[in-house]
N, C-alpha and C positions, 0 to 999 in steps of 0.2 A: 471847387474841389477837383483835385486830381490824382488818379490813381498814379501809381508806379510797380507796375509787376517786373518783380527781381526774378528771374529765372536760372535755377543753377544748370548744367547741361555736360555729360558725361555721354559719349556713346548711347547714344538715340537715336540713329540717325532712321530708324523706323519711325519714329512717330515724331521727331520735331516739328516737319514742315505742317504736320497735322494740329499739333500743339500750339505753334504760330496764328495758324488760322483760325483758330478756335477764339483765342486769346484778343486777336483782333476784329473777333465779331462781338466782344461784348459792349455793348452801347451805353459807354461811361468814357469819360474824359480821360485821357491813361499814358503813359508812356512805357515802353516795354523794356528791360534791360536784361540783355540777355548773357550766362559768362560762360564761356567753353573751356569747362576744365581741360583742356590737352586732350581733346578724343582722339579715338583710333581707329576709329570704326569706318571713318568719312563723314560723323556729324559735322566736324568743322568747315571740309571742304564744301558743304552743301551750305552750311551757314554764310562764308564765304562770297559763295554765288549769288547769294540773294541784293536784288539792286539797292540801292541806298535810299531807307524812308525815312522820314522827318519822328516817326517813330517808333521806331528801332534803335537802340544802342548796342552795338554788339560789342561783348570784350573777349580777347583770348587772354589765356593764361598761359604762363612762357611753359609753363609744367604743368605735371598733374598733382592737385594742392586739397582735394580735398571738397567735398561740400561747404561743411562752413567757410572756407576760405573765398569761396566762389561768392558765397555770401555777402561776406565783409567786401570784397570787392566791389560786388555790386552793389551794394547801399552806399558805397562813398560815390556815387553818379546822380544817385536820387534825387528829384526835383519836383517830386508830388508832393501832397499833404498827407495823403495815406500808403500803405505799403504791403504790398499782397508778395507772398512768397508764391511761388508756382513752380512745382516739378515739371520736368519736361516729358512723361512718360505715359500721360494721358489716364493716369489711374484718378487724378482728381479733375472735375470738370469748370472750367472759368465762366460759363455758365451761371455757377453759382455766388461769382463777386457782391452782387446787390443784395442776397442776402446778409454776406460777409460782413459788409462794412457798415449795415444799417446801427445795427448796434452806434458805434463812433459819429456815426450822422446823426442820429438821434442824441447826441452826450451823456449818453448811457451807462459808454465803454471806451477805453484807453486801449486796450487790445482785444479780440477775437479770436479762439481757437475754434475752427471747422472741425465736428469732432465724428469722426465715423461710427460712431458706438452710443448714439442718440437716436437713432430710428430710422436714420436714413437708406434710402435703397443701396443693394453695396451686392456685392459678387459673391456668390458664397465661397470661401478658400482657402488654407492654411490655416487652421485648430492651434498648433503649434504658437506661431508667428501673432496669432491674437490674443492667445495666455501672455504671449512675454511683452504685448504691449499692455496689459494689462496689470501685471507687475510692475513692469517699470511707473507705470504712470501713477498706482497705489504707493509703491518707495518715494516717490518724487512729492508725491503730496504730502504723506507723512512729512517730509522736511522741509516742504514749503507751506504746510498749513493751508495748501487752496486745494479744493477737489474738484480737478480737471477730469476729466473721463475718457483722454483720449491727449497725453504730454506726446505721444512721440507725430502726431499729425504733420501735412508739410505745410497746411493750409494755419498758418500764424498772420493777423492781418492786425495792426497797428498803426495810429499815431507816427508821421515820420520823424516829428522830433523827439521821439522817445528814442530814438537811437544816440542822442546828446545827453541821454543820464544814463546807457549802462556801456560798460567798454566789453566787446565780444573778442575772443579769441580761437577759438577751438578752429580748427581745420576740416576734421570732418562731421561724421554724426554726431561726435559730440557737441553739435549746436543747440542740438534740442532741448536737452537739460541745461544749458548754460543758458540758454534763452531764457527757459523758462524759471531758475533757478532766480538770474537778476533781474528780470521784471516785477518777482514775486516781494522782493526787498523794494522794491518802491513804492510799493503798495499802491500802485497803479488801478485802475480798474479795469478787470478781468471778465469776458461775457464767455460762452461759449455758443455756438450754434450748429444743429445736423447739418451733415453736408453725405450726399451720394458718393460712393466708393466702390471704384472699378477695379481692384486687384489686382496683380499678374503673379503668375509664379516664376519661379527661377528659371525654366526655360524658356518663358518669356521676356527676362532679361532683368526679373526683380535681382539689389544689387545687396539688399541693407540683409546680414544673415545671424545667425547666435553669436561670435566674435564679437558684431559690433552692441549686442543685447549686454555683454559681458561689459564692453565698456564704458556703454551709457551707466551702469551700477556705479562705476567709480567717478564720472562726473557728475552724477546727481551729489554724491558724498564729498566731491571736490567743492562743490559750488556751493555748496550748505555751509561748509566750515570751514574752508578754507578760501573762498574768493570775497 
């Protein structure tokens, strides 16, 4: 068995090398892929710098395309059997992989949603920003028929050939609901597990804001009946 953590990467340049590290202290078989949306900040140039390990894949992106995009990117590299999403922002901790994927190692589960709204230790922060994920993920189940507790999470761990039965396209946040939109038509099987949730607020460099809350509404309704 081996992991493959996809790493999307947008101006981070605070916490990647931290992120990195982390990610390669967990003592599981793994390869890392990591895609540098077009930062600005000088994440890339530090990304960059780093010597050449047997694993690490690092990709740039000729632009700035977006999270899902970064995504899709990075699952066309993939060379595990399972498949860990991982932000680059240290709000979720990789630490918690061998919970994650127990589920799929047991044949339990086909997918994994780490869900922060299960009991796990978490940061206290933004009242706001946990009502609208809390809606969205209540809308999203209404038309997916599954009840998730936590649709917009980053921590989605699956099966890597479940990427051969659904075709993703969305660019940015809209990955979440389209993810979870076409998994839910496969009737796949679904686990959820807590997982610790370290927050940041907007001066700390949180990116996802009400805009894109707005626009997760029309891809849940896109993917329902129209994809």
């Amino acid at each position: 068995m081996k992991l493959s953590v996809v790493i999307p990467v947008y101006n981070e340049k605070n916490t990647i090398l931290e992120l990195l590290k982390r990610v390669r202290a967990v003592d599981l078989p793994k390869e890392i892929i990591m895609v540098d949306d077009y930062s600005t900040d000088g994440t890339r140039e530090i990304l960059k710098a780093l010597p050449p390990s047997d694993d690490l894949n690092m990709i740039f992106q000729p632009k700035n395309m977006g999270k899902g995009a970064a995504l899709r990117t990075g699952f066309a590299g993939v060379t595990g059997d399972i498949v860990v999403i991982q932000d680059a922002d240290l709000e979720y901790d990789p630490a918690e992989y061998a919970n994650l994927i127990q589920p799929i190692l047991a044949n339990k589960a086909d997918v994994v949603y780490g869900s922060r709204f299960l009991g796990g230790p978490h940061r206290v922060l933004l009242f706001w920003h946990s009502v609208g994920n809390h809606l969205l993920t209540t809308m999203s189940n209404m038309l997916t028929d599954l009840n998730l507790t936590d649709m917009e999470t980053c921590y989605k761990v699956f099966r890597a050939d479940l990427l051969k039965e659904i075709t993703l396209r969305e660019n940015r946040f809209g990955f979440e609901p389209e993810f979870t939109a076409k998994i839910s038509k496969t009737r796949c099987r679904i686990y959820e597990v807590p997982i610790s949730y370290s927050g940041r607020d907007y001066s700390e460099g949180k990116k996802i804001g009400w805009k894109d809350g707005i626009a997760a509404i029309y891809f849940i309704l896109k993917y329902r009946f129209f994809n």
